[in-house]
Backbone atoms as SQL, in Angstrom:
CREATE TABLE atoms (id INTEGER PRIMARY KEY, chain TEXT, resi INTEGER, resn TEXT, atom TEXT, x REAL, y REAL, z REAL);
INSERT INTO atoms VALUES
  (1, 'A', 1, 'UNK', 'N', -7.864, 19.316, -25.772),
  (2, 'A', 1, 'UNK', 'CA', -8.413, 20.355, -24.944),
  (3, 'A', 1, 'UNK', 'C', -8.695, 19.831, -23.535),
  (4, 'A', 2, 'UNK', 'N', -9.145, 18.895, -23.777),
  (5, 'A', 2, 'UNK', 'CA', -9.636, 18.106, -22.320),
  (6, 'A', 2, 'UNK', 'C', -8.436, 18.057, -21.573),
  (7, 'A', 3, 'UNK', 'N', -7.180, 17.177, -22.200),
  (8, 'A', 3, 'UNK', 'CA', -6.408, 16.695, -21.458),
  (9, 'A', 3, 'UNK', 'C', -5.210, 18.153, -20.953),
  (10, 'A', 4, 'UNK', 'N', -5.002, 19.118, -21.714),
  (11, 'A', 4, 'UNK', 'CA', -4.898, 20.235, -21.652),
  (12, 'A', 4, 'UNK', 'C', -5.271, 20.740, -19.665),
  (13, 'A', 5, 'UNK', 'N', -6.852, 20.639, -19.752),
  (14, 'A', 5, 'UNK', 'CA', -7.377, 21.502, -18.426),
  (15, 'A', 5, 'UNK', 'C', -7.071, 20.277, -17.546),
  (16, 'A', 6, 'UNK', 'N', -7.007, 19.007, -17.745),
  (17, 'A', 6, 'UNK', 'CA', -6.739, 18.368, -16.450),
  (18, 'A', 6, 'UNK', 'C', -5.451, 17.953, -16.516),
  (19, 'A', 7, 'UNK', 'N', -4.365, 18.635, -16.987),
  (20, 'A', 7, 'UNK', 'CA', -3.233, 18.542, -16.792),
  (21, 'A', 7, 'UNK', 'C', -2.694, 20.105, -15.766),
  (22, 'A', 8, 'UNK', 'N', -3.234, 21.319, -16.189),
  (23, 'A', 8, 'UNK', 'CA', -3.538, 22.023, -15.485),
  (24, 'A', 8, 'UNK', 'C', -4.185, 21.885, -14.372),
  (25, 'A', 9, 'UNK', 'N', -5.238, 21.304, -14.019),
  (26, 'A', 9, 'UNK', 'CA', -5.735, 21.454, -12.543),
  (27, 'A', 9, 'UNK', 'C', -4.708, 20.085, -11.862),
  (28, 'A', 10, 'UNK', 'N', -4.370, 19.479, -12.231),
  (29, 'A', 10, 'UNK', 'CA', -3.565, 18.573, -11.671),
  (30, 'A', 10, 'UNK', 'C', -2.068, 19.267, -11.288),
  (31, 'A', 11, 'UNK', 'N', -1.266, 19.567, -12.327),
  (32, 'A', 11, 'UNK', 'CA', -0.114, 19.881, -11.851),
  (33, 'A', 11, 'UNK', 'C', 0.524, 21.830, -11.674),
  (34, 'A', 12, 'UNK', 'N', -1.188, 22.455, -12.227),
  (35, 'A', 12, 'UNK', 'CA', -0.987, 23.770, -11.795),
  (36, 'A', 12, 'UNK', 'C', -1.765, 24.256, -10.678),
  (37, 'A', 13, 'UNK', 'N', -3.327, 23.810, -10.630),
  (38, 'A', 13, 'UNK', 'CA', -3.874, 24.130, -8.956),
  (39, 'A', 13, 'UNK', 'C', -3.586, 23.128, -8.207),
  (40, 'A', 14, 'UNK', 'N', -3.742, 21.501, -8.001),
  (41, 'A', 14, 'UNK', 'CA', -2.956, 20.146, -7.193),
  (42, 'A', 14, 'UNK', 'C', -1.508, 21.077, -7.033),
  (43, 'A', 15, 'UNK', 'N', -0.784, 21.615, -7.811),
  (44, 'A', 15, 'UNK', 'CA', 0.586, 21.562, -7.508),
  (45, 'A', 15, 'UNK', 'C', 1.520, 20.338, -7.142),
  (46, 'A', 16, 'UNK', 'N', 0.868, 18.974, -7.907),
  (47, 'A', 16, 'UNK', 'CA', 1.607, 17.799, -7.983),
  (48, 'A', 16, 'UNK', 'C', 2.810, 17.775, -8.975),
  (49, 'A', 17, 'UNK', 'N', 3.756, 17.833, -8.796),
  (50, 'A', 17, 'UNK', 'CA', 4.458, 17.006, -9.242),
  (51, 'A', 17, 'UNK', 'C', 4.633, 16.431, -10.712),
  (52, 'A', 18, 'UNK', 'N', 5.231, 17.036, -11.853),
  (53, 'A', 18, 'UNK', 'CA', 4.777, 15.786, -12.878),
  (54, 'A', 18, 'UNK', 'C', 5.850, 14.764, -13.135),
  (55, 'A', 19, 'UNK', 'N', 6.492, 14.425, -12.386),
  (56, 'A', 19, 'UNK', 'CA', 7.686, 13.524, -12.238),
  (57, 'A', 19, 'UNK', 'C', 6.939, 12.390, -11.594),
  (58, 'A', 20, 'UNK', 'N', 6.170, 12.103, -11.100),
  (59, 'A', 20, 'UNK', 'CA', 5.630, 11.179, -10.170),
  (60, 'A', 20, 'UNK', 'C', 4.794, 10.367, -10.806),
  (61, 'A', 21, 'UNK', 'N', 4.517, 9.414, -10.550),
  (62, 'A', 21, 'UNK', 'CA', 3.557, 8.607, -10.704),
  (63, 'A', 21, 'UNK', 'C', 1.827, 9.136, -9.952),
  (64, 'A', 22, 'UNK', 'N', 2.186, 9.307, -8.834),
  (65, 'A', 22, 'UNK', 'CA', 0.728, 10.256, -8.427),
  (66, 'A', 22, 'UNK', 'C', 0.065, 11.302, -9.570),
  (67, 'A', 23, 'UNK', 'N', 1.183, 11.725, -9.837),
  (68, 'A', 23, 'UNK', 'CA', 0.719, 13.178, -10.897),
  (69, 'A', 23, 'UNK', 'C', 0.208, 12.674, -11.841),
  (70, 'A', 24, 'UNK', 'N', 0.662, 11.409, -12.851),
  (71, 'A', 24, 'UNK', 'CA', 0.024, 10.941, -13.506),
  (72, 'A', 24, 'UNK', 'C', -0.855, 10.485, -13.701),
  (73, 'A', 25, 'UNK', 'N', -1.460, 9.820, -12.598),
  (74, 'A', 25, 'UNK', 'CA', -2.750, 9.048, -12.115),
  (75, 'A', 25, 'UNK', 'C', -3.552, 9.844, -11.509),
  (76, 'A', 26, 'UNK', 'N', -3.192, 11.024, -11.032),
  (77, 'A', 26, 'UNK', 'CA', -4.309, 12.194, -10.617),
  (78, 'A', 26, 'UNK', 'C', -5.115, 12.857, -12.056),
  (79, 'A', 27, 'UNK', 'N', -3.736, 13.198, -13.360),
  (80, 'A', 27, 'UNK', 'CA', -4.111, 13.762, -14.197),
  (81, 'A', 27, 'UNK', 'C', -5.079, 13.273, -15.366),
  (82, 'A', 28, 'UNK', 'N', -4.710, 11.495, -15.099),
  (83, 'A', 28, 'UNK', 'CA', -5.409, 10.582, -16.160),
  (84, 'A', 28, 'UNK', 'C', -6.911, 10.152, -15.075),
  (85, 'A', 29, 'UNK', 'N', -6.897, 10.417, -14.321),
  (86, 'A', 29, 'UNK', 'CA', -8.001, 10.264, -13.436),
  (87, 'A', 29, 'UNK', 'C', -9.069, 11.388, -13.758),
  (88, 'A', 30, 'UNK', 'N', -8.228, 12.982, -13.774),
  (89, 'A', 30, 'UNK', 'CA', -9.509, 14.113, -13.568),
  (90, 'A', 30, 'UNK', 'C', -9.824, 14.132, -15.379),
  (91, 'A', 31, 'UNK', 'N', -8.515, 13.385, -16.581),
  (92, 'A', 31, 'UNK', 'CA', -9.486, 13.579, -17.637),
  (93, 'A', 31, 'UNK', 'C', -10.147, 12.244, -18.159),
  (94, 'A', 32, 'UNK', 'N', -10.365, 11.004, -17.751),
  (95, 'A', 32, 'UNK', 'CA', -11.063, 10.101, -17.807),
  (96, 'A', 32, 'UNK', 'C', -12.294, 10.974, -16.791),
  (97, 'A', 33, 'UNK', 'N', -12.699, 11.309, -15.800),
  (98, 'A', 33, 'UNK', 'CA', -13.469, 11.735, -15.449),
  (99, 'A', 33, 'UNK', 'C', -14.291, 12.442, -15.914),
  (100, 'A', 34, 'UNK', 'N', -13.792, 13.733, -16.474),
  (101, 'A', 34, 'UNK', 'CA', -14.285, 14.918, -17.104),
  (102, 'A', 34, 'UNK', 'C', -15.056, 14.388, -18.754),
  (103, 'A', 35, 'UNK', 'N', -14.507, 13.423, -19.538),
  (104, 'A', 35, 'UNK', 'CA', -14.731, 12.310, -20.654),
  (105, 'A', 35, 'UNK', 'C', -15.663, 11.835, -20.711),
  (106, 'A', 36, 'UNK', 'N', -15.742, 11.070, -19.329),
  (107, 'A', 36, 'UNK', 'CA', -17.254, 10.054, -19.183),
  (108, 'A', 36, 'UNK', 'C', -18.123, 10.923, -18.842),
  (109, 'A', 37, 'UNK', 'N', -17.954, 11.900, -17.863),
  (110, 'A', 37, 'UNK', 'CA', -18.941, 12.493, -17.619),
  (111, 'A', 37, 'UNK', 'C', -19.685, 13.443, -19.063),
  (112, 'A', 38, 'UNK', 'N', -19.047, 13.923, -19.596),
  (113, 'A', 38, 'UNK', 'CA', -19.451, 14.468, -20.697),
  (114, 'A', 38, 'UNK', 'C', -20.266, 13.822, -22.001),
  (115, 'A', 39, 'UNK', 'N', -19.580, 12.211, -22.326),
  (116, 'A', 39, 'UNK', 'CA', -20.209, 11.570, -22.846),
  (117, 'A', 39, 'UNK', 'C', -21.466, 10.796, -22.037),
  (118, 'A', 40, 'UNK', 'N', -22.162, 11.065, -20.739),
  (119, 'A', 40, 'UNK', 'CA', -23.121, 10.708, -20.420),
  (120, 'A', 40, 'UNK', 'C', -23.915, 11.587, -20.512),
  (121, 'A', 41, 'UNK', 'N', -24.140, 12.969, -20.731),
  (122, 'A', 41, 'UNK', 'CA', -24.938, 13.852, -21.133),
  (123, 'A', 41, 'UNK', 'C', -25.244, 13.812, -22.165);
């Protein structure tokens, strides 16, 4: 589910790319983000 919405905000609102290496590291970025933050609550 997680990786789901930040694959979406990455390569459907970003409009990056998923051929790229950016795209990947944007997308593993916003759901490592979204992860930790959740497990710190």
């Amino acid at each position: 589910m997680l990786l789901e919405f930040a694959e979406f905000l990455t390569y459907g609102v970003l409009q990056i790319s998923r051929d790229t290496r950016l795209g990947d590291a944007v997308s593993f970025f916003i759901y490592d983000t979204i992860k930790i933050s959740i497990r710190r609550c």
